[in-house]
Residue, then its C-alpha position, 0 to 999 in steps of 0.5 A: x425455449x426462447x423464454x429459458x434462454x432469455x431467462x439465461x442471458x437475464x441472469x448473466x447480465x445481472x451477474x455481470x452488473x453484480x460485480x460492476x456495482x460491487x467495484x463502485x463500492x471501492x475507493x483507491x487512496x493513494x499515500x506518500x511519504x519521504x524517508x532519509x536513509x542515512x549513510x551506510x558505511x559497513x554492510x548490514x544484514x538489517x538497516x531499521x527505518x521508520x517513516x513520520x506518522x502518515x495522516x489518513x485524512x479519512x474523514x474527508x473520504x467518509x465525507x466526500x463517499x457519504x459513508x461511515x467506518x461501519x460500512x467499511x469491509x476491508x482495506x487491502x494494499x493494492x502497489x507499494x513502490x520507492x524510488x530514489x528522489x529525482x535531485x539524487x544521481x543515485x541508484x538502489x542498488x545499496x538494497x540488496x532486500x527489503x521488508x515493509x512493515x506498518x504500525x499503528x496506535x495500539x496496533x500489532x506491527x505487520x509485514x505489508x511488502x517485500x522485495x529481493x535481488x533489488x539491483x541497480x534500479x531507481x525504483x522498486x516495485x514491491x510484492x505486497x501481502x495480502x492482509x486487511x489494513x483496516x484497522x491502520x487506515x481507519x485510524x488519524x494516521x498510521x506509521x511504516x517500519x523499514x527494514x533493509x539489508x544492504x550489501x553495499x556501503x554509502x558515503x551519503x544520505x539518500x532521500x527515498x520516496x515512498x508510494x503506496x495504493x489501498x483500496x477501501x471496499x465499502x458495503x453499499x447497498x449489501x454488495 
């Protein structure tokens, strides 16, 4: 009876470990970017943005991890987050809803977030969709289309800071 047990609390322990050598294989990769949204003097159901290309740098991550683009599973959106520049008085509430969507070379253009019912906040914390960015992030850089409505008017330019988290989830060792 003791070996069964023990032959249990064996296998649990090494499931356990399974999953904690599982997260070692993922690598968070933060990226931000800046965006000018201009002044919006009618309210409009669509507002098109687009962000300057975004650099990966992920050779360096390759280089820095020791691993390479075959050993790459999937890279899935973790946070997506804008808030309004520090310097700006301002608050969001001009958003009445808003879509993200990123693009790539050659790549078709997919919705990665989303937000309603914006408010008077600072800053948005997105619902974020659940689809492999792989293809976006293993690239030099990648590029984020906005895509607002707006149910208030502006009479200036405001700077939106965007902030975003992927997880990079790498095979190591068949995990």
């Amino acid at each position: 009876m003791k070996k069964y047990l023990s032959l249990i609390f064996l296998s649990v322990l090494a499931l356990a470990g399974c999953s904690t050598l599982s997260d070692l294989t993922k690598i968070n990769l933060p990226f931000s970017q800046s965006v000018e949204v201009p002044a919006i003097p009618l309210t409009i159901d669509s507002i098109p943005l687009s962000t300057p290309e975004i650099e990966t740098n992920i050779d360096s991550v390759f280089t820095k991890y020791n691993i390479s683009t075959d050993f790459v599973e999937s890279v899935k959106l973790n946070s997506f987050k804008i808030s309004i520049d520090e310097n700006d008085s301002a608050d969001l509430s001009f958003f009445s809803n808003i879509k993200i969507y990123i693009t790539g070379e050659n790549l078709s253009t997919v919705k990665i977030a989303s937000a309603t019912a914006v408010g008077d906040v600072r800053e948005i914390d997105f619902t974020v969709e659940d689809v492999d960015l792989k293809d976006y992030i293993l690239s030099d850089k990648f590029g984020l289309k906005i895509v607002a409505g707006s149910d208030e008017t502006t009479k200036v330019s405001h700077k939106i800071n965007i902030d975003m988290d992927v997880t990079l989830d790498a095979k190591v060792l068949g995990l």
